[in-house]
Structure formats: structure tokens, C-alpha cells
ZAMARGU-4260 file (C-alpha; in steps of 0.2 Angstrom, whole numbers, plus 5000, padded with zeros to 4 digits):
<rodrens>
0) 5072/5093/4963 | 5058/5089/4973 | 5044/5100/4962 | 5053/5090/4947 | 5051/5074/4953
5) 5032/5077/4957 | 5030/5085/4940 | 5037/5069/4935 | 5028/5056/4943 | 5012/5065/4936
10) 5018/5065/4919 | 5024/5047/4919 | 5007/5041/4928 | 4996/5053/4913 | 5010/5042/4899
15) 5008/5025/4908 | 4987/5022/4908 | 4990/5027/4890 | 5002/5018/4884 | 4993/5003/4894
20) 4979/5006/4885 | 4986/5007/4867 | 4994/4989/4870 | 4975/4983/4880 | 4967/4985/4864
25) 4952/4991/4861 | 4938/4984/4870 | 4923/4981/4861 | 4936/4973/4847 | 4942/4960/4860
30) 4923/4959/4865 | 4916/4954/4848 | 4931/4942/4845 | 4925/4932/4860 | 4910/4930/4855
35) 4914/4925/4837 | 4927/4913/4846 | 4912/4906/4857 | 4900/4905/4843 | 4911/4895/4831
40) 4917/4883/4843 | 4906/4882/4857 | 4899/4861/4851 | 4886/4859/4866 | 4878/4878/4863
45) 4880/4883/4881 | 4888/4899/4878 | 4905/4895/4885 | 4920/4885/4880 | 4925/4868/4890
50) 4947/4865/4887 | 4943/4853/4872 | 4931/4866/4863 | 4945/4880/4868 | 4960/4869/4863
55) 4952/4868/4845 | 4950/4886/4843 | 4968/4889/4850 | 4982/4896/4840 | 5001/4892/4842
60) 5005/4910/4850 | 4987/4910/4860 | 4984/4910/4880 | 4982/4891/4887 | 4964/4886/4893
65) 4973/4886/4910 | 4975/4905/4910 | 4957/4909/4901 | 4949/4898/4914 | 4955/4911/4930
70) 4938/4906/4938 | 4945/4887/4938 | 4929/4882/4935 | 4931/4871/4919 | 4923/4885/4906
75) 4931/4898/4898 | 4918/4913/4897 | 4916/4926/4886 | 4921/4941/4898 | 4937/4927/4903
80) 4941/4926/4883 | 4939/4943/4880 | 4950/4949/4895 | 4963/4937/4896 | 4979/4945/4891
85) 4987/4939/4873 | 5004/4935/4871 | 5008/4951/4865 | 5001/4960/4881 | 5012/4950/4891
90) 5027/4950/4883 | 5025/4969/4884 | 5017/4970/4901 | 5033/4962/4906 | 5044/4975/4899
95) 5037/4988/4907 | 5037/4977/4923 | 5054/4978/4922 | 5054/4997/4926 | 5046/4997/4944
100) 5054/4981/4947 | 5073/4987/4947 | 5066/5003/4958 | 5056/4991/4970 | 5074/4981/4971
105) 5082/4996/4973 | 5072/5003/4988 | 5071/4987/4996 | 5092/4991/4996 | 5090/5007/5005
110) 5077/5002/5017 | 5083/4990/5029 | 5100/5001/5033 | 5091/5017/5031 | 5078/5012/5045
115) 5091/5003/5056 | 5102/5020/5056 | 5089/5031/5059 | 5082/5024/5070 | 5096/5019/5081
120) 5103/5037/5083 | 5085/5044/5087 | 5083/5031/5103 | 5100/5035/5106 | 5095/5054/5105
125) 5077/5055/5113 | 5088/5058/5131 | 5083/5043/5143 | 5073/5029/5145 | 5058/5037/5151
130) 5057/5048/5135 | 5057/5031/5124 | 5044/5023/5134 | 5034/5040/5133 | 5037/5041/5114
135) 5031/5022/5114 | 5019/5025/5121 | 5009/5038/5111 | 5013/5030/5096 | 5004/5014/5102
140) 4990/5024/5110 | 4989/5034/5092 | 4989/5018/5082 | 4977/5008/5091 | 4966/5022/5090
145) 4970/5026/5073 | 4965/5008/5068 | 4948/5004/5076 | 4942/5022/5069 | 4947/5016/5053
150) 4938/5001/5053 | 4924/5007/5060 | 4925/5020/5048 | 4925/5006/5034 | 4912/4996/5043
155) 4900/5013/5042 | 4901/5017/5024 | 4900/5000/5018 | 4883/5000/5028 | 4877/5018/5021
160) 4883/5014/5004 | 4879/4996/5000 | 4889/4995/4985 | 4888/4975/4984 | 4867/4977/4986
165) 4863/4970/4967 | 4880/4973/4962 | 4880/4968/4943 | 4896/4953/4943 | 4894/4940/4950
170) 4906/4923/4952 | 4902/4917/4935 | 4908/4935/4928 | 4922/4939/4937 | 4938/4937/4930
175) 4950/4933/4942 | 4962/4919/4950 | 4959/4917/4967 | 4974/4906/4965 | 4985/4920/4966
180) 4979/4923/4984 | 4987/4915/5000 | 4974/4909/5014 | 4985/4905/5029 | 4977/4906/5043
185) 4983/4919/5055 | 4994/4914/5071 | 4995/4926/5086 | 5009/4915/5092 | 5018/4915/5076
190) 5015/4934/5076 | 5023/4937/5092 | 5038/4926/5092 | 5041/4932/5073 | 5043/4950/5079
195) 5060/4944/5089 | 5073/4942/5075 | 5086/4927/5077 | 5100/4935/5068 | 5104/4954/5064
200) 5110/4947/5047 | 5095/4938/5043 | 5083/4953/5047 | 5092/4965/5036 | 5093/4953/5020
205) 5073/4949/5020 | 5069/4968/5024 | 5060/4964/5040 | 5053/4979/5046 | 5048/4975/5064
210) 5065/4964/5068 | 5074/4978/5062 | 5064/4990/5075 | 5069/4978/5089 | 5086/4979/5084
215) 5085/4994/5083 | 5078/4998/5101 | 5094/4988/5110 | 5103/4996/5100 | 5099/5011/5104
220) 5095/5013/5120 | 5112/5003/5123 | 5119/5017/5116 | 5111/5029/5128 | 5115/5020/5143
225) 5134/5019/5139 | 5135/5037/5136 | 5149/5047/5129 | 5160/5031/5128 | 5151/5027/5112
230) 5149/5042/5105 | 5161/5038/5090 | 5147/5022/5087 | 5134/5036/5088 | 5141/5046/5077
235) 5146/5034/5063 | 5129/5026/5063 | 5124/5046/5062 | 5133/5047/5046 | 5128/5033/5040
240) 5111/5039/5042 | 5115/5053/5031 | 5123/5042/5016 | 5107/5031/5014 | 5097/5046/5015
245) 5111/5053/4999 | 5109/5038/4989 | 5090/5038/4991 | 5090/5057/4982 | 5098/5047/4970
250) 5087/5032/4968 | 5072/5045/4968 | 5078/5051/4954 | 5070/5035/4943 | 5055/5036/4953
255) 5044/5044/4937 | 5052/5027/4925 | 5045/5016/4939 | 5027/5026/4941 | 5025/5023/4922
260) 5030/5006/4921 | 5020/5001/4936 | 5002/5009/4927 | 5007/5004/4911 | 5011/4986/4915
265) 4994/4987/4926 | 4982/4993/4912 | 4990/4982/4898 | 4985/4968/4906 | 4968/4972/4913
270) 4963/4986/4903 | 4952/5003/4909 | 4938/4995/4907 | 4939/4984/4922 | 4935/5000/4931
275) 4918/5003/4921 | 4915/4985/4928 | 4917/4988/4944 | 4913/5008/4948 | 4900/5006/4959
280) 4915/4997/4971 | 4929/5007/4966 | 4919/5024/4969 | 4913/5021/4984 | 4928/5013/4991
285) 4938/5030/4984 | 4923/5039/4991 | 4926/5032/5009 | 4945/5035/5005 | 4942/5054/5005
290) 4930/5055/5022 | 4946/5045/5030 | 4957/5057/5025 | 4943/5071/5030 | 4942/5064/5048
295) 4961/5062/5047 | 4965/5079/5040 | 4951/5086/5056 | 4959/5078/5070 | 4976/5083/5064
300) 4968/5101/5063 | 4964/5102/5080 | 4981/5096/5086 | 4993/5105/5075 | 4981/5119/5067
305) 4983/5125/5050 | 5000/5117/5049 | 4992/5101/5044 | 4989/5108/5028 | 5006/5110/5023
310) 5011/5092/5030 | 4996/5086/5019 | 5006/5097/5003 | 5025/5092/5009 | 5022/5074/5008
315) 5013/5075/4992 | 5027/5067/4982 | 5029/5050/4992 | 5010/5052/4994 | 5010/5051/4974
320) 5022/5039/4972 | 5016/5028/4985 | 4998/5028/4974 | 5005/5025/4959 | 5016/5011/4963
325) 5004/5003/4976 | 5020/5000/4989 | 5022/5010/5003 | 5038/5003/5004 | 5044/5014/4989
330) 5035/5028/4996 | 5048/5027/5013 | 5064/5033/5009 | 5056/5050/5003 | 5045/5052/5017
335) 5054/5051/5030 | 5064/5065/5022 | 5051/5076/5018 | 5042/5074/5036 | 5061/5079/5044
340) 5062/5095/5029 | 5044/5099/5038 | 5051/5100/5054 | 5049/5084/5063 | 5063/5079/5072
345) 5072/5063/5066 | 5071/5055/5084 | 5054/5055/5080 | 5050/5052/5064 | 5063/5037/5064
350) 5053/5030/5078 | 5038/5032/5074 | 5037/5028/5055 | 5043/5014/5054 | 5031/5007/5070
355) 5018/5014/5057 | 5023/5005/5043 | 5016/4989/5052 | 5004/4995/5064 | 4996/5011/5057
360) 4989/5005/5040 | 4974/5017/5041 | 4969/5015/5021 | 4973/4995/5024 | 4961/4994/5038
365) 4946/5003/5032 | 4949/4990/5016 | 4947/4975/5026 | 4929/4978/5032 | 4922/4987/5018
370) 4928/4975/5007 | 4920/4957/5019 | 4905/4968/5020 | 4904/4971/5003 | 4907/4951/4998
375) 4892/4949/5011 | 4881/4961/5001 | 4886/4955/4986 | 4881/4936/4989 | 4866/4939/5000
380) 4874/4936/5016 | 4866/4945/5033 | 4879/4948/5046 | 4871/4954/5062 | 4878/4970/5071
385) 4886/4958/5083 | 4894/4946/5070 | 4901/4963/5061 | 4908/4971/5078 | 4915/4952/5081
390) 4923/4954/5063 | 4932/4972/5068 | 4938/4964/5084 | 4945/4949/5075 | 4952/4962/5060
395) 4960/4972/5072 | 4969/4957/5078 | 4974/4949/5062 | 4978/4966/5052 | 4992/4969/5063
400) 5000/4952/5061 | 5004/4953/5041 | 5015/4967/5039 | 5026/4965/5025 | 5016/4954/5017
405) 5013/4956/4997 | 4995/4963/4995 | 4994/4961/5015 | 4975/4966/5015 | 4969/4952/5005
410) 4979/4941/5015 | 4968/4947/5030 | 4951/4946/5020 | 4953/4929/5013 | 4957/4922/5031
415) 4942/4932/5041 | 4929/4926/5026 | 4929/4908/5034 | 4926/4916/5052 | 4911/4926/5046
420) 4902/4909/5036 | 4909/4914/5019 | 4921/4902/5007 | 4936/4912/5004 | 4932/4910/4986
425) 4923/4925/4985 | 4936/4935/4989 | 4936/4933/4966 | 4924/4948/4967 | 4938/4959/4973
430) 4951/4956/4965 | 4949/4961/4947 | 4951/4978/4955 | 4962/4977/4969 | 4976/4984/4959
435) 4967/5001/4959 | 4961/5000/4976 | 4978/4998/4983 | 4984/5012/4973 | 4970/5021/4986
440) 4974/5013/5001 | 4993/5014/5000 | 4992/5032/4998 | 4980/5033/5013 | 4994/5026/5024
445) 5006/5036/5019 | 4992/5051/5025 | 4991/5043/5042 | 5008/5039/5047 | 5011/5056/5043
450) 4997/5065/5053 | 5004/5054/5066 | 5022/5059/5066 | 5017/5076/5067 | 5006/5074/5080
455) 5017/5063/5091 | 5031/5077/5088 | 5021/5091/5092 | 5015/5082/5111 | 5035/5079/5114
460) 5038/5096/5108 | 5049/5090/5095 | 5040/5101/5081 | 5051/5113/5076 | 5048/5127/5062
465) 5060/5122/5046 | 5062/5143/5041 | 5070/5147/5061 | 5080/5130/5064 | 5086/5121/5049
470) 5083/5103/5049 | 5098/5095/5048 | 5094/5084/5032 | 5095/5099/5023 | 5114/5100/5027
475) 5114/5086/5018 | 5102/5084/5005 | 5100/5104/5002 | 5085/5115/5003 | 5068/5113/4998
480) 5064/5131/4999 | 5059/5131/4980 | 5046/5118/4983 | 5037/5129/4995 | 5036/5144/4987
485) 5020/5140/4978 | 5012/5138/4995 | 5020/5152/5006 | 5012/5166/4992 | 4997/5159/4996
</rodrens>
């Protein structure tokens, strides 16, 4: 099942950049018909349409001038004319939406009680206090660690690479709506107490992650503390554990439809070409992508030797589907199976991924400084080596305080702008491919939280080998034995 469901996604990712480029167009056609649209309309010859000149050259089915100006700047450019989408886009842009949003609803389902569960019965497991605070405080010591190497990582490449040095769009010529972007400024306060939920019902019906953890954790370790006369309790949640981790196998199943809906829905609106726009950006950013995984991949040699390579292959699938669909949210579910089928023990892995999942956002991280720096570049904006240390401290802060947060990086860029003597404006000439890029980064996440649940297991000695002692997910959800015959005849 599992080599079918990766075969899948690939398959459905190969199907959706296609058919998203069939219904895009093609794009010197929509180029030349912006100009001819400009050229015969365009009263004041100034090589750009104002809303009256655009109204008059507007059919009944066409795009308003509000969604052709994106740059809300009064004008609607050739390149904004030209990549706007049609009706015809949207309307099928929105079927295919359809797709990834019925799986998106469904994970968001499984993920609050699957994490609650799992969680629960691996405090109530790990054996005393002392082992939790232990466990805690690894994890923390990893994570912090984790994230000031990852944006000084970002910080590094940005600085050898220069990608926004000359970079070919500018403001004028980037199409996108910085509308779309929230800009709320960041409140450690708000942060803190938000972390402390108010009501277990109300954690569990917005999904939020780090409420649930605290729940979780009294839970828990009341459950420790009172011992055998809870053991029923134990043992219910235990099973309960096992059921979401059932019907997630079966949600999984739909993954590959979502994959394809998700690219094709992506590329119908904004085409490939976008990416030819911007390549200098996105092949650096992809570049610095791989020396994070390098470095990542490198410590987790050291620490767990040649085994890291077959964590690396084991979590291939959530990996993939995590990229495709840009949420690592959809990615969880199968993760956390996959890292207990590697032998990570589920006290473990249900403590520390979730913990991850809003403090261990490696790929995120390394996206917030390249991408500030790369706005700097880009507008001719010198940041002294002391205003780009001050800009990791304060990133290393405020990344931590967004988790759930739709497109939570941008969030973080658009409020650290300001600090560092930029409009948050800017943040336009990013976000005509942040869709790719947080295919990238997403994927990256799922790398790091797994290297450091492996890692955190192997120190507690909780790292077992899946061929000797059967994890006990597999009682459940069967054997994986097939999907790693490929790399045990290597």
C-alpha cells in the first residue's frame, strides 16, 4: 500500500502541472493579447490601462479591473493583463480546488484526536516525570538549535548567492496582491497566553496544535501519577489511538486525487511560466533547500549513522505529499506512522512531532531570512551585519509565535519588513512564487522533524530495530515489509 500510494502521488503530481498547464494556456498567446488589448485601448499612450480605459475593452465574461490591478496601483499592466486568470481558469481552478480541499477537511478530522491520543498514552508511558522533563528537554535543546542553524543557514546563502542583486522584476512587474497578506504585528504576550487553551472542546474544534500538547501533558502525566487505577482510561485512549491511526490509512488512500488537484489548481491560475520569471529566486532558494537538508542529513549521520538514510527513504511518502500539497498538516497523519514503522517508539514520536510541528520549522525558517534579505537586495537596501544578526534574533522570536497560521512564513516576513526600514509592500516580489517555494519548505519540515525524532529516540534509547521488535502499529495497520525490499537488496 504504501509503495502504491507514492507511486501515486508522483503520477498525480506529473498529471496535475499538466493539466494546469493545458487550462493556463499558452503563454506567448495570452502575451500578445495583452498587448493588442493595451494597444487599442490604451487613450493616453502610456503603455497601461487606467479602470475607465480597461472597462471599455471588458467583455461580459472577462476579469474586473479590480482583479487585473493586483498591484492596486490604478494600472493594469501588460504582464497583470496577460496573467490574470480568465473566467474559464477559475471556474476550473476551482474544480480542481475541490479535490485537495475535501482531503485538507479530512485531515484537519483526524488530526486533533490523533495528536491528543497519541500523545496522551506516550506521556503516560515514558515511566515518570523525570523521563518527560528529560524528553522535553532535548526536544527543546534540538529545536532551538535546529532553528538559529537554519536561519543562519538562510542568512549565509542569501549573502553568497545574492539572488535579489539586479533581480530582473520589479514592483511595477510583479504580479501579485499583497492584499492577500495579513500584517499583524506579532505579540509575545498574546503568544504566551494563547498557548494555554481555555476549553478542551474549543482546542479540539479549531485544530490547535499547541493547546492540544498542553492538554495533553496533564493528561498524561495525570495519568502516570494515578497509576494502575486508570489503566482502563490508558488503555481506551490507546485504542483509540490505533482507530485514528486506521482511518487515516484510509483517508491516505485519496491523497494522490488531492496532490493533483492541489498542482493543477496552482499552475491553472498562475501558469509555469511564473517560474521562468522568477528562477534566479526559486533556484537558489531550492538550492539552499538542499545544503539544509545536507547539513541535516550530516548531523543525523553522526548521531544515528547509515540509518539515517533509511529514515530519509521511510518518510519519502509524507515527505512527497507534504511538497505537493504545501501543508504539513496533511503530511502528519502518515508521518507519524511511518517514523513508528522505522522504529521509533510512539512515546516518542507523539511527543516530539507534534512540538515540531510549531517549533521545528527548519525549511520555514531558513525562508524568512533569505527571503527579507532577498527584498533588501532586490530594492537596494544595505542591512549591516549587526541589523541582519538583529533581524535573526527578532525572526527567531516571532517565527515561533505563528504556528498554525495559513502561509505562516509570510506572516513573519511582512511583520519583520517594517523592523528592518522596509514597507511591507514589498513582500509583492515574493509572492508570485511562494506557492512553489512552500512546496520546498514544507517538505524541508517534514525532513527535520523527522531527523529529530530519530535523534531524540536514539539518546533515550528508545530506537528500536523494526525487523527484531515489531512495532506495534503494524499490529494494526500491517506490514511494510514490501516497501522496503527495494532498499534492503541494496
Amino acid at each position: 500500500m504504501q509503495r502504491l500510494i507514492f507511486i501515486g502521488l508522483i503520477l498525480a503530481m506529473i498529471l496535475g502541472v499538466t493539466v494546469g498547464a493545458f487550462v493556463y494556456g499558452d503563454t506567448g498567446a495570452r502575451h500578445t493579447a495583452a498587448e493588442q488589448r493595451i494597444a487599442a485601448f490604451d487613450t493616453d499612450r502610456n503603455g497601461t490601462l487606467n479602470e475607465t480605459e480597461f472597462n471599455a475593452s471588458r467583455s461580459e465574461t472577462d476579469i474586473t479591473f479590480a482583479q487585473a490591478d493586483r498591484n492596486k496601483n490604478g494600472e493594469a499592466t501588460v504582464a497583470e493583463i496577460e496573467k490574470a486568470p480568465t473566467k474559464f481558469q477559475t471556474e476550473m481552478a476551482g474544480y480542481f480546488k475541490i479535490l485537495s480541499d475535501i482531503f485538507l477537511r479530512l485531515i484537519k478530522m483526524i488530526v486533533a484526536p490523533l495528536v491528543l491520543t497519541t500523545l496522551t498514552v506516550g506521556i503516560a508511558h515514558l515511566g515518570g516525570g523525570a523521563a518527560v522533563g528529560r524528553i522535553g528537554a532535548r526536544t527543546m535543546g534540538w529545536f532551538i538549535t535546529a532553528s538559529l542553524v537554519s536561519l543562519g543557514l538562510g542568512l549565509t546563502m542569501v549573502n553568497l548567492l545574492k539572488p535579489g542583486v539586479d533581480f530582473p522584476v520589479t514592483l511595477e512587474t510583479a504580479v501579485a496582491d499583497v492584499s492577500s497578506v495579513s500584517t499583524g504585528t506579532f505579540s509575545l504576550a498574546e503568544f504566551i497566553t494563547h498557548v494555554f487553551p481555555t476549553s478542551i472542546v474549543d482546542a479540539m474544534a479549531r485544530n490547535e496544535i499547541l493547546q492540544i500538547v498542553v492538554i495533553s501533558l496533564f493528561m498524561g502525566i495525570a495519568l502516570q501519577s494515578l497509576g494502575q487505577k486508570t489503566g482502563k482510561v490508558t488503555e481506551l485512549l490507546e485504542q483509540g489511538a490505533f482507530l485514528m491511526l486506521k482511518i487515516t490509512g484510509y483517508v491516505m488512500m485519496a491523497a494522490p486525487l488531492a496532490v493533483f488537484g492541489a498542482l493543477a489548481y496552482t499552475v491553472s491560475l498562475q501558469g509555469l511560466g511564473v517560474i521562468a520569471d522568477y528562477g534566479r529566486l526559486v533556484g537558489t532558494f531550492f538550492f539552499a533547500l538542499f545544503v539544509l537538508w545536507g547539513l541535516l542529513i550530516a548531523v543525523g549521520f553522526l548521531i544515528l549513522g547509515p540509518r539515517v538514510f533509511k529514515l530519509i527513504w521511510d518518510v519519502r511518502a509524507p515527505g512527497l505529499l507534504a511538497f505537493a500539497t504545501a501543508s504539513s498538516e496533511a503530511a502528519y497523519p502518515r508521518l507519524l506512522e511511518q517514523l513508528e514503522r522505522h522504529g521509533i517508539a510512539n512515546r516518542v514520536v507523539s511527543f516530539v512531532l507534534p512540538l515540531g510541528y510549531s517549533f521545528n520549522l527548519d525549511g520555514s525558517m531558513m525562508y524568512c531570512t533569505f527571503a527579507v534579505m532577498f527584498i533588501a537586495q532586490a530594492m537596494g537596501i544595505p542591512l549591516t551585519l549587526e541589523q541582519q544578526i538583529g533581524m535573526l534574533l527578532l525572526l527567531m522570536v516571532t517565527s515561533k509565535g505563528i504556528a498554525g497560521v495559513p502561509r505562516a512564513s509570510l506572516v513573519v516576513i511582512s511583520a519583520t519588513l517594517p523592523a528592518m526600514g522596509m514597507d511591507p509592500a514589498w513582500i509583492a516580489l515574493v509572492l508570485a512564487v511562494d506557492a512553489f517555494m512552500d512546496m520546498g519548505r514544507t517538505a524541508t519540515n517534514v525532513i527535520g522533524n523527522s531527523i529529530a525524532c530519530a535523534v531524540i529516540a536514539k539518546w533515550e534509547g528508545l530506537l528500536s530495530d523494526p525487523k527484531e521488535d515489531q512495532p506495534a502499529i503494524e499490529a494494526v495497520l500491517g506490514s511494510s515489509e514490501s516497501d522496503s525490499a527495494p532498499l534492503e537488496n541494496r
